[in-house]
C-alpha positions in Angstrom: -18.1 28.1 33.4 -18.5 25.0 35.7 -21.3 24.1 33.2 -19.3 24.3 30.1 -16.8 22.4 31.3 -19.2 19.7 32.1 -21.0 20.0 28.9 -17.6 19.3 26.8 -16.6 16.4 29.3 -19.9 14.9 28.8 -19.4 15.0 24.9 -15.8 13.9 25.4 -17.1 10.7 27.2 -19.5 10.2 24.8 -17.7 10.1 21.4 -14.9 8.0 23.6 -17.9 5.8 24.3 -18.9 5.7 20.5 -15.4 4.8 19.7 -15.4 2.1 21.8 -19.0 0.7 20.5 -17.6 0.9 17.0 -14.6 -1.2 17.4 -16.3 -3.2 19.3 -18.8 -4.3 16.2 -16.0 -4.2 14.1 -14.2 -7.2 16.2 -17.0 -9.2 17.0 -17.7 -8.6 12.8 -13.8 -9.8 12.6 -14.4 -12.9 15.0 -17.8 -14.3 13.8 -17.0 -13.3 9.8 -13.7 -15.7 10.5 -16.1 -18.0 12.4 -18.4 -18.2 9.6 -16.0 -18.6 6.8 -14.4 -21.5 8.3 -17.4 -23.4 9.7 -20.5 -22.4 7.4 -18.4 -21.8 4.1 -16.4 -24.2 4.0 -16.2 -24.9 0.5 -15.2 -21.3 -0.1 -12.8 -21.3 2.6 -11.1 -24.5 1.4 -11.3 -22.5 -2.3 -9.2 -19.8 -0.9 -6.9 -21.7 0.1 -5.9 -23.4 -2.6 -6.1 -20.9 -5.1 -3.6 -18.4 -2.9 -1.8 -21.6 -1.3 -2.7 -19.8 2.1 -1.8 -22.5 4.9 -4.7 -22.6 7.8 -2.3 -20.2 10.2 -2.4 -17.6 7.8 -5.9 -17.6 7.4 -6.3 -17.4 11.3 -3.5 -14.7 11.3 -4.6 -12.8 8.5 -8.8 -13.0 10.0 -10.0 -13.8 6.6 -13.7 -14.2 6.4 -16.8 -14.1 4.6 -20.1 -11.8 5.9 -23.2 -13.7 4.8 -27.0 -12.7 5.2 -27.1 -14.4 8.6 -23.7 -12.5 9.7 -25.2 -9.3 8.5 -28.5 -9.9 10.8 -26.7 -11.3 13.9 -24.5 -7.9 13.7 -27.9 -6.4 13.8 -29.5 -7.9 16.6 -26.6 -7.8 18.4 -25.8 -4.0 18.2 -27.8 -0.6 17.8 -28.4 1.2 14.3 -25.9 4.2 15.8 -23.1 1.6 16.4 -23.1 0.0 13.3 -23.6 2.8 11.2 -20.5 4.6 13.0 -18.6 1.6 12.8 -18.6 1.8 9.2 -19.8 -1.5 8.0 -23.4 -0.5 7.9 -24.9 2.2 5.7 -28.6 3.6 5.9 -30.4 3.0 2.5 -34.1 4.0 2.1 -34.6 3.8 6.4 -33.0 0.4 5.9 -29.8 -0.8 7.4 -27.6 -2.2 4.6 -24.2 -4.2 5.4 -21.5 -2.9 3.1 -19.0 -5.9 3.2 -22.6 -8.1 2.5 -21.6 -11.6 0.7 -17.7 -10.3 0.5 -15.0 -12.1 1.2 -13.4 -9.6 3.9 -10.0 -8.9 5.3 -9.7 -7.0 8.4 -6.5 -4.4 9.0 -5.3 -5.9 12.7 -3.5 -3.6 15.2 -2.8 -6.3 18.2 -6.4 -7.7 18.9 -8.2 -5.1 17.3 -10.0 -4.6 14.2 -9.1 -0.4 13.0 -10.4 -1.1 9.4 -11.9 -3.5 6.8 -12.2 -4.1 3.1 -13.6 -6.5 1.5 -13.8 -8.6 -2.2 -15.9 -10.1 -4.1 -15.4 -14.8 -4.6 -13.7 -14.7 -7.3 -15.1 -16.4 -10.4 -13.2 -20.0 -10.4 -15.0 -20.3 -6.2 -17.4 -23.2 -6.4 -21.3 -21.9 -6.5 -22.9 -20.4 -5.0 -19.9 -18.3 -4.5 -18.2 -17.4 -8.1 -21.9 -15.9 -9.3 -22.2 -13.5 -5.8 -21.8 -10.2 -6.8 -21.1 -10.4 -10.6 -23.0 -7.1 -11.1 -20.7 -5.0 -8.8 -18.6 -2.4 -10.2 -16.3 -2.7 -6.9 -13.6 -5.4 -6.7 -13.0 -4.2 -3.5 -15.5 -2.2 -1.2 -14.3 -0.3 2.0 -15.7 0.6 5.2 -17.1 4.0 5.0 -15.3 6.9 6.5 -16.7 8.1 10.0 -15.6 9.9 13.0 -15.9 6.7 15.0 -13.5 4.5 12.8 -10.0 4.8 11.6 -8.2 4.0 8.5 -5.1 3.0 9.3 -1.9 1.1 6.7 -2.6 -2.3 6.2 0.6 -4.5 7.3 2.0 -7.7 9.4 4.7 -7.7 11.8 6.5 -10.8 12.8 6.8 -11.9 16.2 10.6 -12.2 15.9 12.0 -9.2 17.5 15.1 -10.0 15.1 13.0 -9.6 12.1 14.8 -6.0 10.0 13.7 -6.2 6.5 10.2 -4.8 5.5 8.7 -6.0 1.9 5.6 -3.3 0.8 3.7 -4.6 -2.1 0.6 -3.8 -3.8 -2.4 -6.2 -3.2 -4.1 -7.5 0.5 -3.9 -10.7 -0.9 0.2 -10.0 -2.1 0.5 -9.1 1.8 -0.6 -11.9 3.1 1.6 -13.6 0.9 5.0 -11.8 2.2 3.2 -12.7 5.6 3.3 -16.6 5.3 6.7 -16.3 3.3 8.1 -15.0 7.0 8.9 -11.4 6.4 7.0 -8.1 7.9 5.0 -6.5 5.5 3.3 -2.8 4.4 1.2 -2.6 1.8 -1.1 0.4 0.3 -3.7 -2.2 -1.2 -3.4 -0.2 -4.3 -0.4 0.9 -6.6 0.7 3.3 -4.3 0.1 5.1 -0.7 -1.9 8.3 -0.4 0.1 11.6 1.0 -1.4 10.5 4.3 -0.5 6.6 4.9 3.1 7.7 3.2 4.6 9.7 5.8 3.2 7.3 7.8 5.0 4.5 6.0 8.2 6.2 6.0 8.7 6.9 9.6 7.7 3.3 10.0 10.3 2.4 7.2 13.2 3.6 9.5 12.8 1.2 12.1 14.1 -1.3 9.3 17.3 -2.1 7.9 16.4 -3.3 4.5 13.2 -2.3 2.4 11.7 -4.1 -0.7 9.3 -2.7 -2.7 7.3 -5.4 -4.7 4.4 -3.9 -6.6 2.6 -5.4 -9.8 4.7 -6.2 -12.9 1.8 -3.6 -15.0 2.7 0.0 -15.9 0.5 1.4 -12.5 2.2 -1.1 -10.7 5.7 -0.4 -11.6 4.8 3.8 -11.7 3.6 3.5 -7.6 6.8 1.4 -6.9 8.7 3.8 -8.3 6.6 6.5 -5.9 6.8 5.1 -2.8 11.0 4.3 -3.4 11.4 8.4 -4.5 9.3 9.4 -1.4 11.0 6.7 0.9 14.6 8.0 -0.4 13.7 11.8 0.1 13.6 10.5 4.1 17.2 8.7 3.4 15.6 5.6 3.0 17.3 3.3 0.6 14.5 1.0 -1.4 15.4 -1.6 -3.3 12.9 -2.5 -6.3 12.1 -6.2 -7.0 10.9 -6.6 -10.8 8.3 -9.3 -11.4 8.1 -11.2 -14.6 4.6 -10.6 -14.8 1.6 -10.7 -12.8 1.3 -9.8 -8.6 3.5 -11.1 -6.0 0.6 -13.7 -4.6 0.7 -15.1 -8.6 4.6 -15.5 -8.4 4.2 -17.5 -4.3 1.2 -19.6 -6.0 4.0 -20.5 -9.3 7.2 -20.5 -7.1 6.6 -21.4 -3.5 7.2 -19.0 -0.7 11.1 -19.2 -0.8 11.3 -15.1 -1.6 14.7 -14.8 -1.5 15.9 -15.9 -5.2 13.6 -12.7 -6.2 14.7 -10.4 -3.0 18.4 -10.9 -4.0 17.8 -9.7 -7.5 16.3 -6.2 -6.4 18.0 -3.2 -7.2 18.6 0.2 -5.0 15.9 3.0 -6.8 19.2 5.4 -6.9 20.5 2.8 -8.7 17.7 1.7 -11.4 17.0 5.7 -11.9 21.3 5.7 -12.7 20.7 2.9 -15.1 18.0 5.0 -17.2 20.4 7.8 -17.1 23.3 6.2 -18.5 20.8 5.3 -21.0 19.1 8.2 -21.4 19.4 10.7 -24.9 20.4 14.0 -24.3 16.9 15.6 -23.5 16.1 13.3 -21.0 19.8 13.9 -18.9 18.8 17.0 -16.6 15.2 15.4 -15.8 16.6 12.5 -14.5 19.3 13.8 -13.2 16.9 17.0 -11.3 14.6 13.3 -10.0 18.3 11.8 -8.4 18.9 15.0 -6.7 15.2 15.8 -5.1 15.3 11.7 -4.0 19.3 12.7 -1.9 18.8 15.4 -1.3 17.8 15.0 2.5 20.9 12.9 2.8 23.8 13.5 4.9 26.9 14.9 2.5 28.9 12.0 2.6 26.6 10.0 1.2 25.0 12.4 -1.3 28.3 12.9 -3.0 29.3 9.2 -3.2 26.0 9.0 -5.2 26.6 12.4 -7.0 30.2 11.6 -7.9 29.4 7.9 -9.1 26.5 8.5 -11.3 27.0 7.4 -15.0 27.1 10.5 -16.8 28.9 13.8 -15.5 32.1 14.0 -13.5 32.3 14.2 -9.9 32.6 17.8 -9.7 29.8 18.7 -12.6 27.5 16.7 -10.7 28.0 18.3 -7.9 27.7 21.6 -9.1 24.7 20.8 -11.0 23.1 19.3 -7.8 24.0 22.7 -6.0 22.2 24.9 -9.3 19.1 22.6 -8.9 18.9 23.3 -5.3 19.4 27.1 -5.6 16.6 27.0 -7.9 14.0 24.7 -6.1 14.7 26.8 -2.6 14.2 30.0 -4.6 10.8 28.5 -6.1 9.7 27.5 -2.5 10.7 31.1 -1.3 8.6 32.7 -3.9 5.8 30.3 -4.1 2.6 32.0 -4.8 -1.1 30.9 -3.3 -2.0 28.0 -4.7 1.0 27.0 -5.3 2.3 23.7 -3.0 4.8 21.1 -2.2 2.6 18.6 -3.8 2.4 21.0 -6.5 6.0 20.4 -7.1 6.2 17.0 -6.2 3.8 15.7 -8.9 5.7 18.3 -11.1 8.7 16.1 -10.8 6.8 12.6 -11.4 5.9 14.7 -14.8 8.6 15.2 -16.2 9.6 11.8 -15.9 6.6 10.0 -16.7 5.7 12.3 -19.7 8.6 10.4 -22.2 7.2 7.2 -21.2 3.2 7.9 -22.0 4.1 9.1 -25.3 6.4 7.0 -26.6 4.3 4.0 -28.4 6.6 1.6 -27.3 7.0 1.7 -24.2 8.7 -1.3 -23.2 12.1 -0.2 -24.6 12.4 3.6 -23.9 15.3 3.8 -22.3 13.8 6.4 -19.5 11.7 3.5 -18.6 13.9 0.2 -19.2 13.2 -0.8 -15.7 9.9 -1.9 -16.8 11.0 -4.2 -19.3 9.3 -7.3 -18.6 11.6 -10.6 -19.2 10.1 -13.6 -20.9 8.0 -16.3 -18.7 10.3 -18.4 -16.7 
């Protein structure tokens, strides 16, 4: 027994110890990747820059850097194979060592001082040359540190240092993020159109620490379909989002057009309960009940008080038919759950839900003015 025991302390002390040699190339990657940007890339780093209007501090802040050849052997000579392959940065190839984020542009997700995760992008075509040629053959805009037991993937956001600081913007791109960083606001972000079941329950118990919550996502359909998402999950934890529509385009476009002034555009977003009322008072006759099932699944966690101010101010239906309705619906989903079948789950019913509402809006050719998705409707260019 006295053996045993050792055995499994041993191993314990020995993944700990891999841990720690993981993160450890993953910082030093952070530090000299920064390094190198800003010192041996400077043309690229200048390019940056300008074309996100990033000010120095956010660069610092934000870690932004660039891996080049000589990164990618320094991080070699300075670590073993076994670290830098469980970091997640380095992949085996034919016996060779191979750098994933090679000749990317990367951005590291920062807890404190220390690098959890990494992703990285490829120059974009307008950088000066060499730059805007590197990579053209890739099929990955964006490449990601590969999963191991050593590293962690963790949701990519900014606090600011202000302790006073109670509104939270989550948007769609690293680059968006970093945006909502230099505009001065805290900041979540998926780096795609919308959080996996995972980093969302994550998200939302983070989301209560806030007062306020934006949700800024691409002006595109995906875009607009993960905002949406994110607000319904966020509100089944009584967690009022509001939406911000975007003319067009990604929230770094609109700081790179408008300056990074955000609160013209925060002060026109509207509550989800409140844009999914809108497309119900607009709604034909077939499309009432599924809107109206999506309102009560996203309150239905609330306390009653609120739940029935929402129930008994909705634009279609009395107080009292609302109410009743809301109370049929829930009947029914509890008596699904209690005679759920294998296979069957709570994502199951979940993705049922975004169904039903989505299905209208994929086949309807055009989509802009269906009325169960006039929240999309893009105004003209201002």
């Amino acid at each position: 027994d006295i053996s045993e025991k050792t055995d499994e302390l041993r191993a314990e002390e020995e993944e700990l110890e891999r841990r720690q040699e993981a993160k450890e190339v993953l910082n030093r990657a952070t530090e000299l990747a920064h390094r190198e940007l800003k010192d041996h890339h400077t043309e690229l780093y200048e390019f940056l820059k300008e074309y996100r209007d990033f000010s120095d501090q956010t660069m610092k802040d934000a870690k932004v850097g660039f891996i080049s050849s000589d990164l990618s052997e320094t991080l070699k000579e300075r670590f073993s194979e076994q670290q830098l392959l469980d970091s997640g940065l380095f992949y085996e190839r034919d016996g060779q060592i191979q750098c994933q984020m090679w000749r990317r542009v990367v951005f590291p997700y920062m807890r404190g001082d220390n690098t959890k995760y990494m992703i990285g992008g490829v120059p974009k075509e307008q950088a000066p040359e060499p730059y805007g040629g590197m990579l053209e053959n890739s099929s990955a805009k964006y490449k990601k540190l590969n999963t191991t037991e050593y590293n962690e993937h963790i949701v990519y956001q900014f606090k600011q240092d202000s302790q006073s600081s109670d509104t939270v913007v989550i948007t769609e791109g690293v680059t968006d993020a970093i945006s909502v960083h230099q505009a001065g606001y805290n900041v979540s972000s998926p780096v795609t159109t919308q959080y996996s079941d995972e980093d969302i329950q994550r998200v939302c118990q983070e989301a209560k620490h806030y007062s306020t919550v934006y949700i800024c996502m691409d002006a595109d359909d995906a875009g607009q379909e993960g905002a949406r998402k994110t607000a319904h999950e966020l509100s089944k934890e009584g967690i009022e989002a509001q939406i911000v529509s975007l003319d067009e385009g990604d929230l770094d476009d609109y700081t790179s057009r408008h300056g990074y002034d955000l609160q013209e555009l925060l002060e026109d977003a509207e509550l989800y309960i409140d844009v999914l009322d809108q497309e119900l008072e607009n709604a034909s006759r077939q499309e009432i009940t599924e809107i109206k099932h999506a309102i009560f699944e996203a309150v239905e966690s609330w306390d009653k008080p609120r739940r029935c101010e929402v129930l008994s101010q909705l634009s279609r239906g009395t107080k009292k038919e609302n109410k009743d309705q809301f109370d049929e619906w829930l009947s029914t989903e509890q008596t699904e759950q209690t005679e759920q079948t294998e296979g069957f789950s709570h994502e199951d019913s979940r993705a049922r839900t975004y169904f039903r509402l989505n299905q209208a809006y994929h086949q309807t050719r055009d989509h802009d003015t269906h009325p169960l998705f006039q929240t999309y409707h893009r105004h003209p260019e201002m």
